[in-house]
Backbone bond lengths (Angstrom), bond angles and torsions (degrees), N, CA, C in turn:
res aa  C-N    CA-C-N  psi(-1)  N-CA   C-N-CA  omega(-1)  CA-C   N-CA-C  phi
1 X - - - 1.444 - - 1.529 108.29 -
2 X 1.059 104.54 123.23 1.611 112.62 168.01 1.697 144.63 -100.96
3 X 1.084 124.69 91.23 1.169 130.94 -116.74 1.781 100.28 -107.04
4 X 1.352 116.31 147.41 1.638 101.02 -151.00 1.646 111.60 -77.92
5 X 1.248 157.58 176.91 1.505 150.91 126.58 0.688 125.91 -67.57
6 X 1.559 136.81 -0.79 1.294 127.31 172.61 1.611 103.88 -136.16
7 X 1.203 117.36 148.46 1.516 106.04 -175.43 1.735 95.05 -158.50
8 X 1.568 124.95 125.66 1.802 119.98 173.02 1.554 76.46 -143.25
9 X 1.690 81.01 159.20 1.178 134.76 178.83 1.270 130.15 -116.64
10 X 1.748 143.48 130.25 0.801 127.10 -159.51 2.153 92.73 -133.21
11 X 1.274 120.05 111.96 1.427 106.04 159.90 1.538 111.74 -107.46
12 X 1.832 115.09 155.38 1.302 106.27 163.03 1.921 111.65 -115.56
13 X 1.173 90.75 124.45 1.505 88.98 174.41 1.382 121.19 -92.93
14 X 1.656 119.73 145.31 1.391 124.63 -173.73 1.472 109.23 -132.32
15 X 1.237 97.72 136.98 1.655 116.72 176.26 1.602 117.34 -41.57
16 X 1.508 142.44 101.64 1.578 92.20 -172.65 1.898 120.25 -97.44
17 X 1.246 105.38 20.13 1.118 105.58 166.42 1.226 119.61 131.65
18 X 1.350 104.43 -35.07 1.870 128.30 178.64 1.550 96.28 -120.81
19 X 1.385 127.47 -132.56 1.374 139.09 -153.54 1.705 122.95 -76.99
20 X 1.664 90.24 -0.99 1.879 74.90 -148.19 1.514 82.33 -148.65
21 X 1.674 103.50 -143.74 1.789 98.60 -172.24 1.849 85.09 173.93
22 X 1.629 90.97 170.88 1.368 79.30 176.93 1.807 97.99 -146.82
23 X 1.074 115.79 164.47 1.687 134.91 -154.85 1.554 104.17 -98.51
24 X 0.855 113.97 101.99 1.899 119.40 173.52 1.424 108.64 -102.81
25 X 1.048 114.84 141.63 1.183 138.43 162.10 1.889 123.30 -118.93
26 X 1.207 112.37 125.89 1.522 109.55 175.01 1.610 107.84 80.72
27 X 1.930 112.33 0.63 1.718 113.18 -150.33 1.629 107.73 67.26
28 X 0.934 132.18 53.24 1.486 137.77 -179.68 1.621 92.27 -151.81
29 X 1.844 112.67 126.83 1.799 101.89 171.93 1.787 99.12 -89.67
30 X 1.538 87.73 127.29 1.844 78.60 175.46 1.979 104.23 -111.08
31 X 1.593 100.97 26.64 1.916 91.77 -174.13 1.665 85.28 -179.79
32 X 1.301 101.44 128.52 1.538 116.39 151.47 0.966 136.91 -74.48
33 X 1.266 145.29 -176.84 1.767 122.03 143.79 1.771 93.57 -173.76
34 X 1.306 115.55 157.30 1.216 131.16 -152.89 1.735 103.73 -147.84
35 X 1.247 116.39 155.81 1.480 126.04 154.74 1.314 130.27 -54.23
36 X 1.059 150.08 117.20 1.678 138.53 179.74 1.624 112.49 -53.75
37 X 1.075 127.95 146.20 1.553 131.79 -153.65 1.753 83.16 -82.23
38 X 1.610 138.82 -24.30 1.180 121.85 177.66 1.381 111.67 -86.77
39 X 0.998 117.07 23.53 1.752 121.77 175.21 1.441 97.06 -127.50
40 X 1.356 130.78 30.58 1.464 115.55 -164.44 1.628 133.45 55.90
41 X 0.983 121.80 7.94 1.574 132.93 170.95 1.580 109.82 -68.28
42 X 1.327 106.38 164.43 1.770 98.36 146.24 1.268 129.42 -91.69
43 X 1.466 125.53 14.21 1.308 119.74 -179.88 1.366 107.76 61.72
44 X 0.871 161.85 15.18 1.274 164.20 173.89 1.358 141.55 -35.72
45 X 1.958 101.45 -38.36 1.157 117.55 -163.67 1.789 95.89 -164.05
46 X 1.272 123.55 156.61 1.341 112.64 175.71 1.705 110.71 -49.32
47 X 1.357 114.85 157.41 1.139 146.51 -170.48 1.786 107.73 -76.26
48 X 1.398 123.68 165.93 1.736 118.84 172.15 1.742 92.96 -62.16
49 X 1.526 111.78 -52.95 1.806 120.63 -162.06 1.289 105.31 -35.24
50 X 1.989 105.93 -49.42 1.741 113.88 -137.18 1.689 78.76 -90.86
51 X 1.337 125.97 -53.68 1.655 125.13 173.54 1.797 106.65 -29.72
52 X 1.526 106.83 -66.92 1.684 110.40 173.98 1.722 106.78 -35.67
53 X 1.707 123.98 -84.94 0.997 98.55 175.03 1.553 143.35 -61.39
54 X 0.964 125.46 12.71 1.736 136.32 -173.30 1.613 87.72 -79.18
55 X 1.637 109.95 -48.77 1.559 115.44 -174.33 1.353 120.63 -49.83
56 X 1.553 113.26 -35.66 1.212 112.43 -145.52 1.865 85.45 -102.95
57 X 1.439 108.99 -24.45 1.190 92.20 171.81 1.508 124.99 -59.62
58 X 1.904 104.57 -64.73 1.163 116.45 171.82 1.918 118.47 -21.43
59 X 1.200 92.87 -64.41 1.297 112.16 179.54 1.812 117.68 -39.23
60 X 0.874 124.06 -52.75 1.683 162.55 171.14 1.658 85.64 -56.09
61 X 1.030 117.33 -74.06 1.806 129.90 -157.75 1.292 101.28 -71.55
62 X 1.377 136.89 -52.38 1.339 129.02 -175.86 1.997 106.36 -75.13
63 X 1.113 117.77 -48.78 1.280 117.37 166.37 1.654 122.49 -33.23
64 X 1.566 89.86 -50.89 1.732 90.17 -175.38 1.711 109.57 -85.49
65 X 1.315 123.26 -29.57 1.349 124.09 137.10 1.031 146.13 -24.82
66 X 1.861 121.06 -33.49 1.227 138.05 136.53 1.380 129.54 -44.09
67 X 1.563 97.60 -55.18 1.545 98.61 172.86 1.234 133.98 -92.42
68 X 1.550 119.17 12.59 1.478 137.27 170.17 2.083 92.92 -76.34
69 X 1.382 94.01 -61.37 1.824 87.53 -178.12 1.345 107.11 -74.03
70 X 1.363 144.96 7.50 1.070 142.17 -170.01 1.642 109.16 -91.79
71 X 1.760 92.51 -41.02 1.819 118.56 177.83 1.487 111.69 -81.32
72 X 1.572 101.33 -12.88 1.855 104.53 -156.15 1.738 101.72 63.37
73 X 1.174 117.62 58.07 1.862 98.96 175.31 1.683 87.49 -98.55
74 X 0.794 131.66 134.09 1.889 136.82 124.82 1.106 102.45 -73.27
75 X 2.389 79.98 123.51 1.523 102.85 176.25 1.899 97.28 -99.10
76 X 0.809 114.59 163.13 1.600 131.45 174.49 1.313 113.59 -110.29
77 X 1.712 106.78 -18.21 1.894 109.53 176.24 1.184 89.19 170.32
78 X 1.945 102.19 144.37 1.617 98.70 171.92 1.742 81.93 -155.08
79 X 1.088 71.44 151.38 2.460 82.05 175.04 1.337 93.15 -151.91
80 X 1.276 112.70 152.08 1.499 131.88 150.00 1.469 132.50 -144.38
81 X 1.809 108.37 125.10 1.558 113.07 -179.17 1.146 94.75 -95.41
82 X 1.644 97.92 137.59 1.276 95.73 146.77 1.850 104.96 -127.34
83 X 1.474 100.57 -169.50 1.236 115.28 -155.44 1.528 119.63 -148.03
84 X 0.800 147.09 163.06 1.917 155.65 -166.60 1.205 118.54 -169.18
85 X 1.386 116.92 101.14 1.542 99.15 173.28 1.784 103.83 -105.44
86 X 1.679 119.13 152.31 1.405 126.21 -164.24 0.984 103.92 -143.75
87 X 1.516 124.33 136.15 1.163 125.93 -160.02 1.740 86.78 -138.69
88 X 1.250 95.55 167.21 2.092 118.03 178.12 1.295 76.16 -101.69
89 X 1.349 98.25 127.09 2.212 111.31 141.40 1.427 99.53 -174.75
90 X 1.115 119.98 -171.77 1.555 116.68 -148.99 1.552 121.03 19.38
91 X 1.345 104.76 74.09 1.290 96.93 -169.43 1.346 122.62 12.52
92 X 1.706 135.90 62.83 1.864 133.50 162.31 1.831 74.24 -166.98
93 X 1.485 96.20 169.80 1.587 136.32 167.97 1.604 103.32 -76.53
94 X 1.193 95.51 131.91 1.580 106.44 165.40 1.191 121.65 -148.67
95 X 1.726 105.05 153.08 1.482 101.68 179.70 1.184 109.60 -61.20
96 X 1.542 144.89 179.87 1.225 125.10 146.48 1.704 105.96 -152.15
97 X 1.112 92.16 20.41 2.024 92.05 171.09 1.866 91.20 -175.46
98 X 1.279 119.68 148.62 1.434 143.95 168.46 1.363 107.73 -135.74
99 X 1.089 110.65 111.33 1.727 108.02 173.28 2.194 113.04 -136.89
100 X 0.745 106.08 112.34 1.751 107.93 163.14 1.263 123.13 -71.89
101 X 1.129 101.21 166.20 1.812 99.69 170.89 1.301 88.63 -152.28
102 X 1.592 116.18 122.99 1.828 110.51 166.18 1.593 117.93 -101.26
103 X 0.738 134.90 119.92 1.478 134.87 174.33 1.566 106.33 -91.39
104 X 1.206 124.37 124.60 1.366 138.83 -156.89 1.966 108.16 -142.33
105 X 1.218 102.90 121.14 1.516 90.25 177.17 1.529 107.32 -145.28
106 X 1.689 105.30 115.52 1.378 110.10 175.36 1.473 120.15 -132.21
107 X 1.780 116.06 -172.35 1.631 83.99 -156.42 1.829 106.37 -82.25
108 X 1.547 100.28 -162.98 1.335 94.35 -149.92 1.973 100.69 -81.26
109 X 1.394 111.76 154.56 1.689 116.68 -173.64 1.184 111.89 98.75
110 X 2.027 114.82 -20.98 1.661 105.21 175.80 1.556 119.14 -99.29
111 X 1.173 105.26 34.28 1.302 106.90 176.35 1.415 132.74 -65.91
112 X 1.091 117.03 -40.45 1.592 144.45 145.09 1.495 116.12 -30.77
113 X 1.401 105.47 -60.20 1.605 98.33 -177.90 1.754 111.06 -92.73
114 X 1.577 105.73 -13.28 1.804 102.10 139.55 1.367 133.79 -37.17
115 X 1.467 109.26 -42.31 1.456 105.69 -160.09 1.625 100.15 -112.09
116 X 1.422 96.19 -7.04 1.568 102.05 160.80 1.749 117.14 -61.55
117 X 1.718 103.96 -52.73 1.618 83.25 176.99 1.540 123.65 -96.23
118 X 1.826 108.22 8.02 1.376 87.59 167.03 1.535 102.49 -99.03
119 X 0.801 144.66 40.16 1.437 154.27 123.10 1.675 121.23 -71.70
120 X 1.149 85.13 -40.60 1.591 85.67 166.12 1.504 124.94 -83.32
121 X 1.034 124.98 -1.75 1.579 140.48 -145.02 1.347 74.02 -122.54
122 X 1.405 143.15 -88.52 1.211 158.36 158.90 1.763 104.55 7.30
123 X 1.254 121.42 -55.78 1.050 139.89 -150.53 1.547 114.03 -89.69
124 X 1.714 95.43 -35.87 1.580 104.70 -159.55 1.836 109.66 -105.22
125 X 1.790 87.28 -13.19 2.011 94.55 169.63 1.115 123.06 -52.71
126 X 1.432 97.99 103.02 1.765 114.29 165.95 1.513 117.03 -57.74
127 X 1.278 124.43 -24.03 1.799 120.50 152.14 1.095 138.86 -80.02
128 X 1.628 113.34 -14.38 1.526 117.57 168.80 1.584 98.71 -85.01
129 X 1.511 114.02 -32.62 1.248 97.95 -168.92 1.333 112.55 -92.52
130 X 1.270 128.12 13.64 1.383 132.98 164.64 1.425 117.09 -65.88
131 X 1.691 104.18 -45.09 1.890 106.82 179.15 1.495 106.70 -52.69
132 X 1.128 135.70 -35.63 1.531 129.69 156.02 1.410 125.56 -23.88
133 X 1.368 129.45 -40.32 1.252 147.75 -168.50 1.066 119.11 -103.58
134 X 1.361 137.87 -21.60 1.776 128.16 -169.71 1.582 101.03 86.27
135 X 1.310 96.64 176.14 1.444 127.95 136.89 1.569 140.25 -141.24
136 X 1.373 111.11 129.10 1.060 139.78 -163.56 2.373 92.77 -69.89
137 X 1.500 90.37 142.93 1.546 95.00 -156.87 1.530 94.48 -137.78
138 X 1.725 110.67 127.60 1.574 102.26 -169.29 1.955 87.01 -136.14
139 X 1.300 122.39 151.05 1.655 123.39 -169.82 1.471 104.60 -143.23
140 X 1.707 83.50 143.88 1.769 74.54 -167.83 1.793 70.21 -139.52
141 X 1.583 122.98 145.12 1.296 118.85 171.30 1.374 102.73 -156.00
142 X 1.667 114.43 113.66 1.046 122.32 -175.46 1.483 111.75 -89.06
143 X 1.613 124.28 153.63 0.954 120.75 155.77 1.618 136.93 -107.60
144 X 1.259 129.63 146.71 1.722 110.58 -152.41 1.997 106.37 -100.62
């Protein structure tokens, strides 16, 4: 399998009228997302935070998924929480801790090359390793 070097993405997000908005791709919505009802939202739909970590899971899970068929490992069960805690200070919201936990279960002697690809999975996330970098911010605001 030959796998590409370059790879972008394009989403458009839309207002939906009240709290939140939802994420299209292709003109197709494939994800909602809403305000948390303690920020005044309706809660409606996951949050930007709970969307952020979904990413970092996904991200984490398909990676190390790669390298389970990459090793040939058979998994027997795999889950992963993750977590964010955010606190107010400097006057704005911040993350201020990200932590996972993977639970992984395969048969017995492959434990080793378990922790081989979630080390590798760990290693090779293009969303954990994005918080390294920023983001770059461009505004365009029309008036009607």
């Amino acid at each position: 399998m030959s796998l590409p070097r370059e790879v972008s993405y394009e989403l458009n997000i839309e207002w939906d009228g009240f709290t939140g908005g939802v994420v299209r791709r292709n003109g197709g919505i494939i994800v909602s997302f809403d305000t948390p009802a303690e920020f005044g939202g309706g809660g409606r739909a996951l949050c930007p935070d709970e969307l952020f970590l979904s990413s970092i899971a996904g991200c984490l899970t398909t990676t190390f998924l790669f390298f389970t068929r990459r090793f040939k490992l058979r998994l027997l069960s795999y889950s992963l929480t993750v977590s964010g805690g955010i606190v107010f200070r400097h006057g704005r919201y911040e993350f201020t801790d990200l932590r996972t936990y993977f639970k992984v279960r395969v048969d017995k002697g492959l434990r080793d090359l378990a922790l081989r690809c979630l080390n590798l999975a760990v290693d090779f996330c293009h969303i954990t390793n994005a918080l390294k970098i920023g983001v770059k911010h461009d505004f365009s605001v029309e008036e009607a």
